[in-house]
N, C-alpha and C positions, 0 to 999 in steps of 0.2 A: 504493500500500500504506500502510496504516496499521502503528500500534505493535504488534510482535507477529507481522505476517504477513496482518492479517485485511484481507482486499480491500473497498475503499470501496465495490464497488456490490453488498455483502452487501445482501440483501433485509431490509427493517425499520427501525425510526425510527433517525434519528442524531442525536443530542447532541453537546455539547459540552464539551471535557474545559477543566477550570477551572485547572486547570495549563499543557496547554500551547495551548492557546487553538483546537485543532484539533476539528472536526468528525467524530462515525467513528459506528459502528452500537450500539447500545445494548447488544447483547450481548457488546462488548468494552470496556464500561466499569460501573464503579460508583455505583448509585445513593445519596444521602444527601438526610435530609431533619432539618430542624431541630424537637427536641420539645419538647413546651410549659415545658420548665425551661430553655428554651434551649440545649438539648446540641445536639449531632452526632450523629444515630443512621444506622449502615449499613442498608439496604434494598436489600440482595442478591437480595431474590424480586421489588423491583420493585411492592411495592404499597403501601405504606403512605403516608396523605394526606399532601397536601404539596407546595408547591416543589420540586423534583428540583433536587440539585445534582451535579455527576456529574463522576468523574474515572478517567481512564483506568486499567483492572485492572493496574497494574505500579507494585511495588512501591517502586520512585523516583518516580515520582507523587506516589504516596501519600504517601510522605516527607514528599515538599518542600511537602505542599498542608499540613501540618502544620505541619511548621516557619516557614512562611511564612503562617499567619494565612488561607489563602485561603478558609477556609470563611466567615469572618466577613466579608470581600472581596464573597464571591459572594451571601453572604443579606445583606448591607446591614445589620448588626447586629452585635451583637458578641455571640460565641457562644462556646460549649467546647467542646473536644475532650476524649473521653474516654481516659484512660491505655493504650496497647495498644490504640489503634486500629487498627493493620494486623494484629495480629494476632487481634485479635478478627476482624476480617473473613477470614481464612485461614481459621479453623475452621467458622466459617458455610459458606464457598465447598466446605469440606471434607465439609462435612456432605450440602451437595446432591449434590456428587458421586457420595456415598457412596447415598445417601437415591434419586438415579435408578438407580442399576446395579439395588440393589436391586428396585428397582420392575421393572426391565427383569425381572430373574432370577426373581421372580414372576408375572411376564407371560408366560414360554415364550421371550423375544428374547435371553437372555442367557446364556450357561452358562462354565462355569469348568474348570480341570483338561490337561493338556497332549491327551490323546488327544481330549476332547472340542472343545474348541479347534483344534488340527489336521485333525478330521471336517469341522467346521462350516467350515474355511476352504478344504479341497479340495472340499469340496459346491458353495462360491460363497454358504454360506447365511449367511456372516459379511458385515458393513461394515467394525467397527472393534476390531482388537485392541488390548488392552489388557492392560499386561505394568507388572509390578513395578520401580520402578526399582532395587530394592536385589536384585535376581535377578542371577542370572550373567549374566554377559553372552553366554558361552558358548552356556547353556540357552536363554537369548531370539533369539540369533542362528538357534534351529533353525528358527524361522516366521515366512513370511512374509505381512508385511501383506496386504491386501486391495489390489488398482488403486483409484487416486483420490488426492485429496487428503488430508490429519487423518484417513490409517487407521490411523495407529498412535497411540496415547495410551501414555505411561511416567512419569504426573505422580504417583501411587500409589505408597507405600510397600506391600510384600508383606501387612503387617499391617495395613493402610488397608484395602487392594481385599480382603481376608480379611471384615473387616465387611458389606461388602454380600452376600457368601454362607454369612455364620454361619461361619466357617472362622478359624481362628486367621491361617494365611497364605493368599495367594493370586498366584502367579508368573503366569498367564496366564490370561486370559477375553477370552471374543469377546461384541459385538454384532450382530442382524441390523437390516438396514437400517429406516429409519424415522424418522419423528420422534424418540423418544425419543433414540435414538444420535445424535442430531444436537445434543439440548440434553445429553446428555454433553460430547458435544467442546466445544461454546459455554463449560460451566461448568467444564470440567477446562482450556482454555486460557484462565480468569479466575483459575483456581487456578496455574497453572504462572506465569502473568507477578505477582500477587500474592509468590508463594514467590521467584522472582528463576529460574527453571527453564528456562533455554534450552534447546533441543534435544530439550523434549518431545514433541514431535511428529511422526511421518515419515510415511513412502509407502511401499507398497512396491517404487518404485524405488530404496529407499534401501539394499533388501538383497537387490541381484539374486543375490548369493553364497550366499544362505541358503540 
């Protein structure tokens, strides 16, 4: 296991996190590429020209690669880091998050709402619930995840996951299976270890009681 939970023989390239010197899958870490004023610029989508320099998505990480100069280490130069670089890169991470549900809930894969959300999970037409973390606990306890692995997502403020369905709040939305829900879970557990969010994530063995 890697940092985080994410199993080393996840399918897709692995890098190398410049911190702690270990190798893992690209979608449990941070792309950075140095711009032509010699900054530090994050490359969270992963495409912009360049060197890749890459450090694992959890927010002690990122710290320490800051405070410890290792960008400038890893590009063999001497570089800057810009003010609020971990937290510039949360909002980004935040944004995708936001920016896939979305796309999902315009696609027909995603819906939102407690009875619709409870339809779609006794249908089996759900993967991955996704529940508010600032919701009752109560309220969240009434459902339960989907069998598997990352069916549960709780990295979302009510007013966050509200965004991607036009909705002021949002306590509960499901996924159906697919790609899409899959690069959910990839960027909502780059979001969770960036925020410092343990426990974001469950199974539904986690609530045989629900």
């Amino acid at each position: 296991m890697t940092r985080g939970g994410r199993t080393k023989d996840r399918d897709g390239p692995e890098r190398r996190c410049i911190v702690s010197g270990e190798s893992q899958p690209a979608t449990g870490l941070i792309r950075f590429v140095v711009g032509p004023e010699g900054s530090v610029v994050p490359d969270v989508d992963g495409r912009l020209p360049g060197r890749g320099i890459w450090v694992s998505a959890e927010r002690d990480a990122l710290e320490r690669a800051v405070a410890r100069k290792l960008f400038s280490r890893a590009a063999r130069a001497q570089v800057t880091v810009p003010e609020g670089l971990v937290a510039l890169i949360e909002v980004q991470l935040l944004r995708r998050v936001i920016d896939m549900i979305s796309l999902a809930r315009r696609g027909g894969t995603a819906v939102c709402g407690y009875e619709k959300v409870r339809t779609a999970l006794e249908k089996g037409e759900a993967a991955v619930l996704v529940q508010a973390c600032d919701g009752s606990e109560r309220g969240r306890a009434k459902l339960r995840p989907p069998a598997g692995g990352d069916s549960l997502v709780t990295v979302l403020a009510a007013a966050e996951l509200g965004l991607a369905f036009g909705r002021d709040r949002v306590i509960h939305a499901a996924l159906a299976a697919g790609g899409l829900a899959s690069r959910v879970v990839d960027e909502a557990r780059r979001l969770a270890g960036v925020r410092g969010q343990d426990g974001a994530f469950g199974t539904g063995e986690d609530r045989q009681d629900a």
